[in-house]
ZAMI-497735 format. One record per residue: residue in three letters; x, y, z of N, C-alpha, C, CB in turn. Coordinates in steps of 0.05 Angstrom, whole numbers, plus 5000, padded with zeros to 4 digits. Glycine has a CB too. Example, Ala and Ser with C-alpha at 12.3 -4.5 7.8 and 13.67 -1.06 7.14 Angstrom:
// residues 2
ALA526448865156524649105156526449345156522649115181SER525749555142527349795143525850015157528249885114
END
This chain:
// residues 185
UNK118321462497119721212499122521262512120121082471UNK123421032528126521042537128321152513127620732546UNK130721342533131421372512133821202511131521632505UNK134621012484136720882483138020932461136420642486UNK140021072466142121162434143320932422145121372440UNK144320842440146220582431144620332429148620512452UNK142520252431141720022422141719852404140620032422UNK141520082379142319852354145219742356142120002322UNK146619892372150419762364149019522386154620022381UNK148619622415149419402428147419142409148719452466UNK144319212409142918882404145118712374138318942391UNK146318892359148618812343150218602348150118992342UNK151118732379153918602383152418282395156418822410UNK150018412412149418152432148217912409146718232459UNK147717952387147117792368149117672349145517912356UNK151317852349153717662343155017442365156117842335UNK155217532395156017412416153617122418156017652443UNK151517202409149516982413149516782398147117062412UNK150616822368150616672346153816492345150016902320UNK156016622370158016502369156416302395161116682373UNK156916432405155016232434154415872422150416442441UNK151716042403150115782398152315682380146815812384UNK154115712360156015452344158015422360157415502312UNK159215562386161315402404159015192419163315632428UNK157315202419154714912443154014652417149715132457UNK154214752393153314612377156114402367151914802357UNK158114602364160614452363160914252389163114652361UNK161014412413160514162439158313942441159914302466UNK157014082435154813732434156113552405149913812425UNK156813642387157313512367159413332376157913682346UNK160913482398163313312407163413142432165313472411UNK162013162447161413022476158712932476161713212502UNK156812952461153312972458152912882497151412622426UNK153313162509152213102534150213332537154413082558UNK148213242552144713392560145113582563142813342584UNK146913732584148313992581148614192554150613922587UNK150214002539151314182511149314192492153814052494UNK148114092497144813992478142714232493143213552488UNK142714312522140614432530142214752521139714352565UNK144914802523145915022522145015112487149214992531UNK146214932475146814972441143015042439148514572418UNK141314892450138715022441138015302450136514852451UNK138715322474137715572487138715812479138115582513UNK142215742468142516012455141715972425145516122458UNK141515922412139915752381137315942384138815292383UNK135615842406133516102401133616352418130516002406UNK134716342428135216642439136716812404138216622475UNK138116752402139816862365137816892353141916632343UNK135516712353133016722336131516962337131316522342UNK131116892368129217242369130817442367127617342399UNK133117492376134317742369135217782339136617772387UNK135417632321135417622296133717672273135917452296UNK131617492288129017662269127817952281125917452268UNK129317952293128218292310130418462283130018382360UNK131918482287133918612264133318522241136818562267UNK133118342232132218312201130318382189132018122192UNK128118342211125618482201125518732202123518432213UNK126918922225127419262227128719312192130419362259UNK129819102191132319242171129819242142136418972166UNK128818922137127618932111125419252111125618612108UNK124419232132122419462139123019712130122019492166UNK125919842138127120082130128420082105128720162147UNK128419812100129219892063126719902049131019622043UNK125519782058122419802034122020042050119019522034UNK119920142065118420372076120020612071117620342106UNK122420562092123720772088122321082111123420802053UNK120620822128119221062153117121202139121521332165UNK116221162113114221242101111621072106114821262077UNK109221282107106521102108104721292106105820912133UNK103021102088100121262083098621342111097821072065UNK097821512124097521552151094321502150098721832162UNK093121572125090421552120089521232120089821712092UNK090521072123090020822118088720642142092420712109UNK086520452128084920532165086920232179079320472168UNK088920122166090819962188092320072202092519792179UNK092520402200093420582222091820702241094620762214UNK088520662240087420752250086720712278086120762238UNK086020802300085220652323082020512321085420852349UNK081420352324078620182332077220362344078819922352UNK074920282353073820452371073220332395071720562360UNK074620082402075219952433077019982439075219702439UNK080220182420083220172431084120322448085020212415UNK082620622460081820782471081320772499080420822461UNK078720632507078420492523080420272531076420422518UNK082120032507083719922531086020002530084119652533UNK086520222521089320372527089420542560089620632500UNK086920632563085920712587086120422609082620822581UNK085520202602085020092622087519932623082419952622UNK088719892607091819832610093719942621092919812593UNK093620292625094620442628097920502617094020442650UNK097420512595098920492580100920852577097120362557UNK098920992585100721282588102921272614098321562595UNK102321102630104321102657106620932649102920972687UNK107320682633109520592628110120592595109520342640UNK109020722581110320712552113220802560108820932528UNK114020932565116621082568118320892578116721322586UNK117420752586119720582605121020282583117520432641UNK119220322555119420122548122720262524116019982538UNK124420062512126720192498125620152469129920032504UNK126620472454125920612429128820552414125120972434UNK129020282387130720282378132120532372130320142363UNK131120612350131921012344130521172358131221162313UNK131521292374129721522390129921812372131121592426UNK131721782349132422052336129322022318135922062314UNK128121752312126721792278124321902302125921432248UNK123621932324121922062339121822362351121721922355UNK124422412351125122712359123522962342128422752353UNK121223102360119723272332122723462336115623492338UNK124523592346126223752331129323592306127523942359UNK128423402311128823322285127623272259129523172287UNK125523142263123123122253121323252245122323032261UNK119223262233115723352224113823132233115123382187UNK112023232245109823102260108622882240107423332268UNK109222942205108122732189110522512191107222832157UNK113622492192115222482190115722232208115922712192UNK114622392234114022162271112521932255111122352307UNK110521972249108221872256108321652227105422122261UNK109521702209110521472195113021342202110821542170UNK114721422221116121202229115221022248118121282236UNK112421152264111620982282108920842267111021122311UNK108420892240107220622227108620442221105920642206UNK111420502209113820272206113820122226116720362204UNK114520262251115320172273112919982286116320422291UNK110919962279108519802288107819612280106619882287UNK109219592245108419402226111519222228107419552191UNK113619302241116219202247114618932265118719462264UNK113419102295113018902320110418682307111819112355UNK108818872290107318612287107518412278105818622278UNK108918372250110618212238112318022259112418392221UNK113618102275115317962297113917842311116918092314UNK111417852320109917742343109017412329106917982353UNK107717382295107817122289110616942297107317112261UNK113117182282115117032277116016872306117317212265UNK116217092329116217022364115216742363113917242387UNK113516692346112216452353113316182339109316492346UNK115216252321115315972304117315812317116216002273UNK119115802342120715602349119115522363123115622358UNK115715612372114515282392114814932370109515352399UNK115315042349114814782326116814712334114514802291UNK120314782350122814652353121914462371125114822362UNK120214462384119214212410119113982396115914252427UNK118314042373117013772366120513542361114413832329UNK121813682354123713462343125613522378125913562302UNK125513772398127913802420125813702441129614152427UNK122813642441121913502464121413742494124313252470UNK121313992494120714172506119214342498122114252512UNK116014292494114114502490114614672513111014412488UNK114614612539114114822560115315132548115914712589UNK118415032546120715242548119815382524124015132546UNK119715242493119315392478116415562473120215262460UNK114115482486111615592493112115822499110215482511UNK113515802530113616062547115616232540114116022574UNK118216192521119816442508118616562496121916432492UNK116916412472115716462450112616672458115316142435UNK112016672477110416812496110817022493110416762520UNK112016992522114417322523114817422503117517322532UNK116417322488117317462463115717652445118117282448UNK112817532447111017662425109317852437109217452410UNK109317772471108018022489109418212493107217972514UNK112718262487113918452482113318632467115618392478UNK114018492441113318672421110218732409115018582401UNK108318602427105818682428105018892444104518482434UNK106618952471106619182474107619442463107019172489UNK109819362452110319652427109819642404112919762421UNK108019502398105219612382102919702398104019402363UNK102719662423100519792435101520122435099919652465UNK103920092441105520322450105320582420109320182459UNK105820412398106520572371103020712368107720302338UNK101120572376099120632363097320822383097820372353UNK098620752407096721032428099821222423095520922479UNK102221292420103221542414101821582386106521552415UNK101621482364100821592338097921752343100521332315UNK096821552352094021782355094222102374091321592372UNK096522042390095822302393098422462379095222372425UNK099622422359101322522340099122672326103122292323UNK097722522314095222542291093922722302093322302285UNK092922642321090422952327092023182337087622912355UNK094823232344096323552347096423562320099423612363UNK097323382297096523462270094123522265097123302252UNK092423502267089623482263088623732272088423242278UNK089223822306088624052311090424302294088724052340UNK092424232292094724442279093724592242098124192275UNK092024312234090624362207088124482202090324132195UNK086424542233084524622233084424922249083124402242UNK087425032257087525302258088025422236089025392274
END
């Protein structure tokens, strides 16, 4: 995975900047109610959203788990079609390119190979969790009158983090079987 040290500060900061954003647009429409301050105050409203439940959910995740996981559990397991579309996705040529909140809880010289490979069950059950949530401001259409916009964020958003769970679960397997071979010398 990319390596990004500073990510958690910056998506921090851009989520406080986002959350002033959206109550200086909300205070302006409150005060001028013009189409403008109304289209701004929404757009940053859910933009705060997704980057918000991205961190809240990381955070609930690492207080419960704590990067721990039963590794034996077959919701960590690969299918026996994931293989094949990890191949046909080609998913070994751009995992890397995608950004690794902690790149340390992955470092094996920091780490133990059991160690990785339960932070990247955390880390899988983090994006999955996010990919419903990605989805719950299409319901804001109903009362702001823009399915389009909120469809297609809400899209993106969950094909993001649907790819790093594709990403968590083809590195784990081959975490697992250098464990695997390592247990059988």
């Amino acid at each position: 995975m990319k390596q990004t040290k500073n990510l958690p500060l910056t998506l921090n900061i851009v989520t406080a900047l986002l959350l002033a954003a959206t109550a200086f647009f909300i205070y302006l429409h409150a005060a001028a109610h013009t189409d403008l301050s109304l289209t701004l105050a929404i757009t940053f409203a859910t933009t705060t959203y997704h980057f918000a439940i991205r961190l809240l959910t990381g955070f609930v995740f690492q207080h419960t788990m704590k990067n721990r996981a039963d590794l034996t559990r077959s919701w960590y397991q690969l299918r026996p079609f994931e293989q094949k579309l990890y191949r046909t996705l080609r998913v070994k040529t751009w995992k890397n390119k995608l950004p690794t909140y902690c790149p340390d809880l992955f470092d094996p010289s920091l780490h133990t190979l059991p160690e990785i490979a339960g932070a990247m069950c955390q880390a899988e059950l983090v994006h999955e969790v996010i990919i419903p949530l990605s989805l719950l401001p299409i319901l804001a259409s109903h009362w702001f009158h823009a399915f389009p916009v909120f469809l297609l964020t809400s899209l993106a958003a969950s094909l993001f983090d649907l790819l790093l769970v594709i990403t968590q679960r083809y590195n784990r397997d081959r975490i697992l079987r250098i464990l695997n071979h390592k247990k059988s010398k």
